[in-house]
C-alpha positions in Angstrom: -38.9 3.1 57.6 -41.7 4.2 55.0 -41.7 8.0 56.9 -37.8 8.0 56.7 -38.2 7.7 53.4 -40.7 10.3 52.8 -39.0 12.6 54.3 -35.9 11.9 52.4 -37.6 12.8 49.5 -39.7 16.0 50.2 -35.6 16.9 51.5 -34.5 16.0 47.5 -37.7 17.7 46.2 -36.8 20.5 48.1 -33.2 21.0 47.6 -34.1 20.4 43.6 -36.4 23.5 43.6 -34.2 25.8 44.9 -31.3 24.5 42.8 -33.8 25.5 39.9 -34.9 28.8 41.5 -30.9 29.9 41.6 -30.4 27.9 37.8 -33.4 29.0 35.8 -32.3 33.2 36.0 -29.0 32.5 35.0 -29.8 30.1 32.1 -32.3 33.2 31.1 -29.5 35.5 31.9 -26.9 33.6 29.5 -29.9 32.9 26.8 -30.8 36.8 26.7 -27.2 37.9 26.8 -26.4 35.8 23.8 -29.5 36.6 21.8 -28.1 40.2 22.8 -25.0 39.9 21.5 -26.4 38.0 18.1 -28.4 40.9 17.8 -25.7 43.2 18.0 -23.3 40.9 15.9 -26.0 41.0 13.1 -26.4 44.9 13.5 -22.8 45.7 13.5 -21.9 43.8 9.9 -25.0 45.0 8.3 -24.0 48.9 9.8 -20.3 48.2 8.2 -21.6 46.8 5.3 -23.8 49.9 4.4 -20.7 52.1 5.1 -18.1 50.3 3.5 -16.7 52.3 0.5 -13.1 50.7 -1.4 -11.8 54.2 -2.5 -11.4 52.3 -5.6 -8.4 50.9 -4.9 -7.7 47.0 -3.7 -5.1 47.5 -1.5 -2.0 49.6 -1.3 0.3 50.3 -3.9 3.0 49.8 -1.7 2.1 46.1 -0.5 3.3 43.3 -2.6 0.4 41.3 -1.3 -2.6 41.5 0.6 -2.2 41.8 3.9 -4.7 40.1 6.7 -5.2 42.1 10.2 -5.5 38.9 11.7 -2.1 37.9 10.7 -0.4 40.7 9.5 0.7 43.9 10.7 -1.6 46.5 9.5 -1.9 50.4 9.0 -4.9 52.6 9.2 -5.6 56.2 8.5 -8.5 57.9 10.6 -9.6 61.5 8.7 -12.0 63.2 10.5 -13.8 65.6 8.0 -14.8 69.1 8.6 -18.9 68.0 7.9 -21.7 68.0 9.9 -25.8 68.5 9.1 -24.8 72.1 8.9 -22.4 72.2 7.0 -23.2 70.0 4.0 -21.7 66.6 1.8 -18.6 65.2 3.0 -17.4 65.4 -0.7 -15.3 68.2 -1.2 -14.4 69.0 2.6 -11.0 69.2 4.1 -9.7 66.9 7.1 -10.0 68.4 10.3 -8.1 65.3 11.9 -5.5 63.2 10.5 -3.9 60.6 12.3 -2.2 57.3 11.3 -2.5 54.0 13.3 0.2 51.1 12.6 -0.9 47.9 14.6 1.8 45.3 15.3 0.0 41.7 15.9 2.9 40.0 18.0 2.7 42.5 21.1 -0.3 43.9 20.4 0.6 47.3 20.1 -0.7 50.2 18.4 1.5 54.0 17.1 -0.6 57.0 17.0 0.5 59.6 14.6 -1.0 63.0 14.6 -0.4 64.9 11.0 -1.0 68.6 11.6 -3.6 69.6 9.3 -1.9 72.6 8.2 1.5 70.9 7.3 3.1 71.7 3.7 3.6 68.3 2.2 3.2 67.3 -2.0 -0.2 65.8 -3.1 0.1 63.8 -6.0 -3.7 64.4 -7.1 -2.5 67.9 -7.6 1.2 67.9 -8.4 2.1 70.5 -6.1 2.8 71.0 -2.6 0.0 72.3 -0.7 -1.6 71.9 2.8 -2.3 68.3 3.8 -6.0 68.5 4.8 -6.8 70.0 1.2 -6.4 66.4 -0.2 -9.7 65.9 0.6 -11.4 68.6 -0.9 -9.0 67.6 -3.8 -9.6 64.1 -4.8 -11.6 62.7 -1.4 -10.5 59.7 0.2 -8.0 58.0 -2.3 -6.0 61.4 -2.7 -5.6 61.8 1.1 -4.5 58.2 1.2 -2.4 58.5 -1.6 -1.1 62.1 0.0 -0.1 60.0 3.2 1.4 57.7 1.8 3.5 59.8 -0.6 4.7 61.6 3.1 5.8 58.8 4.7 6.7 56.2 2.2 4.9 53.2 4.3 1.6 51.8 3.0 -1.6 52.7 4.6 -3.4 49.3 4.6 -7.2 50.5 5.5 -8.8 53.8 6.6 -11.8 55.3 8.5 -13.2 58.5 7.9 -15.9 59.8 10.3 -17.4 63.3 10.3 -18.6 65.5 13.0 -21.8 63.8 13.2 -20.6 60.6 13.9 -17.9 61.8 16.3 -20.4 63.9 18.6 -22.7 60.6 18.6 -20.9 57.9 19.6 -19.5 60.2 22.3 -23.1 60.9 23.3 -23.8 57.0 22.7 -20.8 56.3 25.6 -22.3 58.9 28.3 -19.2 61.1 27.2 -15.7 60.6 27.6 -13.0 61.7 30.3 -10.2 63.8 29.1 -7.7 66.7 30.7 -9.1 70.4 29.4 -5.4 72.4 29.4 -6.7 75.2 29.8 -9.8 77.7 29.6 -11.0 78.4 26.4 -14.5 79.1 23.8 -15.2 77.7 21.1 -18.1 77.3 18.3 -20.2 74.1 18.2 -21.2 71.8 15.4 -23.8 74.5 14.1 -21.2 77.0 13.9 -22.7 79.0 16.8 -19.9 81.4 17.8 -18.3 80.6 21.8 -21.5 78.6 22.3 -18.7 75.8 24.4 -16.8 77.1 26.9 -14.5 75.0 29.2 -13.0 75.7 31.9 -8.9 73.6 32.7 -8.9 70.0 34.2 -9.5 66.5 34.0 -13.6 65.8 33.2 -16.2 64.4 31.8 -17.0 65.8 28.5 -20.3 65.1 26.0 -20.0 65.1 22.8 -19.9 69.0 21.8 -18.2 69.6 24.3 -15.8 66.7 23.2 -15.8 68.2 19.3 -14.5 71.5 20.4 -11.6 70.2 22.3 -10.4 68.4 19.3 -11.2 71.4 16.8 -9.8 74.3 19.1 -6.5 76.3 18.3 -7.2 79.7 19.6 -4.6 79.5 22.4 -1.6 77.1 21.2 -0.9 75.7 17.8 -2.3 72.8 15.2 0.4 70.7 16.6 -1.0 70.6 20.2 -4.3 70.3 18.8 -3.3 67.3 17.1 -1.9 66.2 20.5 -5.1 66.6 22.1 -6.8 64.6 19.1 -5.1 61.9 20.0 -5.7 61.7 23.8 -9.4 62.0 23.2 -8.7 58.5 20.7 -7.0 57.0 23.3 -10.2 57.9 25.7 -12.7 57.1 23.4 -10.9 53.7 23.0 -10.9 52.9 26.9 -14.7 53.9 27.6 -15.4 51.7 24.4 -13.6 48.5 25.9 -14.9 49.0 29.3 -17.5 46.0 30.2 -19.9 49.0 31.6 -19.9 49.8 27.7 -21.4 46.9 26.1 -24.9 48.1 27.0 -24.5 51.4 25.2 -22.8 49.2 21.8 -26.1 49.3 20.3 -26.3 52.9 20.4 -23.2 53.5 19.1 -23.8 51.4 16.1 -26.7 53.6 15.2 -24.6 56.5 16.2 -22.2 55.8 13.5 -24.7 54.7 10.7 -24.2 56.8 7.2 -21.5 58.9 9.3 -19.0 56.5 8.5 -17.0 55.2 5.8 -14.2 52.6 5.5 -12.9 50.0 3.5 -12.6 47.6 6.5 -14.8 44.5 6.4 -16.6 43.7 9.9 -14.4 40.3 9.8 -11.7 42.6 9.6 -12.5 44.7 12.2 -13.1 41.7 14.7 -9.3 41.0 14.0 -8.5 44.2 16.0 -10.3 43.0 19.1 -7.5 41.0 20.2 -4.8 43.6 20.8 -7.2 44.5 24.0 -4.8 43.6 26.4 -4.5 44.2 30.7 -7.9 43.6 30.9 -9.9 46.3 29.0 -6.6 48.6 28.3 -4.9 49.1 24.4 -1.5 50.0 24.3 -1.3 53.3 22.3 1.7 55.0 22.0 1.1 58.5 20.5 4.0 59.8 17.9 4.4 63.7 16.4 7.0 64.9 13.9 8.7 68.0 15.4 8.8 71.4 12.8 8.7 74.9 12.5 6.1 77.6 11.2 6.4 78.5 7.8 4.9 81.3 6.1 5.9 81.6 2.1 3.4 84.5 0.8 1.6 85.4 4.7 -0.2 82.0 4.6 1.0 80.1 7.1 2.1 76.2 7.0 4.0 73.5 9.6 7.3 72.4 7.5 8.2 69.3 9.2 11.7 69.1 10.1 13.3 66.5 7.4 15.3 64.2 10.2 12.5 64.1 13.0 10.7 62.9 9.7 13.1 60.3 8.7 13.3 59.0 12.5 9.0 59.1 12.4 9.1 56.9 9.1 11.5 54.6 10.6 9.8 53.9 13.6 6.5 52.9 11.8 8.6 50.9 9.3 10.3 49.1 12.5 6.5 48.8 14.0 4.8 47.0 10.6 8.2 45.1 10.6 8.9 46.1 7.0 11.9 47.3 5.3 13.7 50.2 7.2 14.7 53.1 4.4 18.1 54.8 4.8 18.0 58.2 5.1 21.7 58.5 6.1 20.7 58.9 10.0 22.2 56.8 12.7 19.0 56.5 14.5 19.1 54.4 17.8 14.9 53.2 17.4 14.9 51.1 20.3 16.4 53.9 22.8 13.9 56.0 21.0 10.8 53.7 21.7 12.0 53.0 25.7 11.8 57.3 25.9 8.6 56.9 24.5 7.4 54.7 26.8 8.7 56.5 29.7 6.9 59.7 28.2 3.3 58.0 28.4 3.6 56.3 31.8 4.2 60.1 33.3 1.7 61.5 31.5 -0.4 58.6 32.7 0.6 58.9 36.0 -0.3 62.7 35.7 -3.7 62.2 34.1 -5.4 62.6 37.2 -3.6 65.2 39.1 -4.9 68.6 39.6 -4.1 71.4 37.1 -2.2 74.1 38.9 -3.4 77.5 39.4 -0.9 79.7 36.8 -1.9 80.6 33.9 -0.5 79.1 30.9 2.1 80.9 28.5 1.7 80.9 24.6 3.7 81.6 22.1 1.8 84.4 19.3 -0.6 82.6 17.3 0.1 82.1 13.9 -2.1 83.7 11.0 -3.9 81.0 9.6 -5.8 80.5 6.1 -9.1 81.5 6.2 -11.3 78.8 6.9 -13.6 77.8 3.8 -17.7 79.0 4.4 -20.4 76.8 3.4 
């Protein structure tokens, strides 16, 4: 009876060890991965709070109150500036990307609007019409805000501005990103180095030069599809950021964005935005463009935006923030508008993948441009 028992409890001993051989690594596991993500938690607010700039201005002009991104459907403007360690201060420099984001909190959705940098719209810092990306090298921040929000009559609620630096790190930070080349082309790279990129069509794996000079390049098409191609490299740089494979890499890309960045987003704020991650790692982004026409008063060339594709673009973000809808004397059908849309991106989803064919592609003359500014 005394042995039974014996044994009995070796058995118990026994079974107790291994239990803690198989507990112990994952309580580690769990204590490390939340010291981890304290660590980055900590990193993040104090790397937002070093960048966060109010572009003197509480919140929009055209808000009645302010507005909370955890309640409240929000708007943000991304301006990618044409600076790098080359080419000087941000201060003074045009945008070389300008896009609008409206956020809507009940389906989690987000409208991607690409603004070609070369389209004739009235700055108010100036009082004249001009190209868009000059507000910038006009009045900074608040006069490309102000310029935005002059154009499409909704308020911009935050905004991010990044410059090359910053774009070309956190790329680099993510092991690059995957996006469809459309074609061959050369390009200069962040130093300025003449056709020192050169890609050749298809869907691959780009770093973060290589990423840059997709979303500069015009040679072969127009600033409108350039802006198109702006916003796919978003949408891309917004998956690889949400995939779990990521979280490992976070910490680089915090230091990757470090003085690069400025916004007037708080990090609570920016938390908000995590829950319109939906399907598992996936964002719903539907991208938007205002149709136009080249324009070319005096041999400098502009994109004049055609005034009802306009209206119909203002509409649908007013519809998306759920505010007011302005008449502009157009029977516009917005929900046939937004299920075309959505049938647009699933086949360009669906064709993400598939191999480019072999013809070369057609292009219409390219435009004459402005010379680009020298620094």
């Amino acid at each position: 009876m005394g042995n039974e028992s014996s044994r009995i409890e070796v058995k118990k001993k026994r079974v107790l060890k291994k239990r803690f051989k198989i507990i112990l690594p994952l309580v580690i596991l769990l204590i490390a991965g939340g010291s981890y993500f304290m660590y980055l938690h900590s990193k993040a607010d104090s790397a937002i709070s070093k960048s966060h700039d109010d572009a003197d201005r509480e919140k929009s002009d055209l808000r009645m109150d302010y507005v909370d991104p955890k309640f409240d459907n929000v708007s943000i403007l991304l301006m990618g500036i044409d600076a790098s360690d080359k080419r000087g201060a941000d201060e003074g420099t045009r945008t070389d990307a300008l896009l609008v984001a409206t956020l809507n909190k009940d389906d989690k959705s987000v409208k991607l609007l690409s603004l070609p940098r070369d389209a004739l719209v009235h700055i108010p810092y100036v009082n004249y019409e001009d190209k868009i990306n000059h507000a910038h090298s006009y009045g900074g921040t608040r006069a490309t805000i102000d310029t935005v929000e002059n154009l499409l009559d909704i308020p911009i609620d935050y905004y991010i501005r990044v410059n090359f630096e910053a774009f070309m790190d956190v790329v680099d930070a993510l092991d690059g990103i995957s996006v469809d080349v459309p074609y061959e082309f050369q390009e200069q790279d962040s130093k300025d180095k003449a056709d020192a990129i050169h890609l050749y069509p298809g869907y691959q794996q780009l770093n973060g030069e290589e990423a840059l000079a997709l979303a500069r390049t015009r040679k072969l098409d127009s600033d409108v599809e350039r802006g198109k191609r702006q916003q796919e490299i978003i949408k891309a740089l917004v998956s690889k950021t949400m995939n779990v494979k990521s979280i490992l890499k976070y910490d680089d890309v915090i230091d990757a964005i470090g003085e690069n960045l400025k916004t007037d987003m708080t990090f609570t704020e920016m938390k908000s935005f995590l829950s319109y991650a939906t399907h598992g790692t996936n964002i719903d982004i539907e991208t938007l463009n205002i149709d136009g026409y080249d324009y070319k008063p005096n041999g400098i060339y502009y994109w004049k935006f055609d005034d009802m594709d306009l209206a119909r673009t203002i509409n649908t973000l007013e519809k998306h923030l759920e505010i007011p809808i302005t008449d502009y004397g157009y029977d516009f059908d917005l929900d046939s508008d937004e299920d075309e849309n959505e049938d647009n991106d699933e086949e360009e989803d669906s064709s993400e993948f598939n191999e480019q064919n072999n013809e070369e592609p057609t292009y219409e003359e390219e435009p004459t441009y402005e010379e680009e500014p020298t620094y």
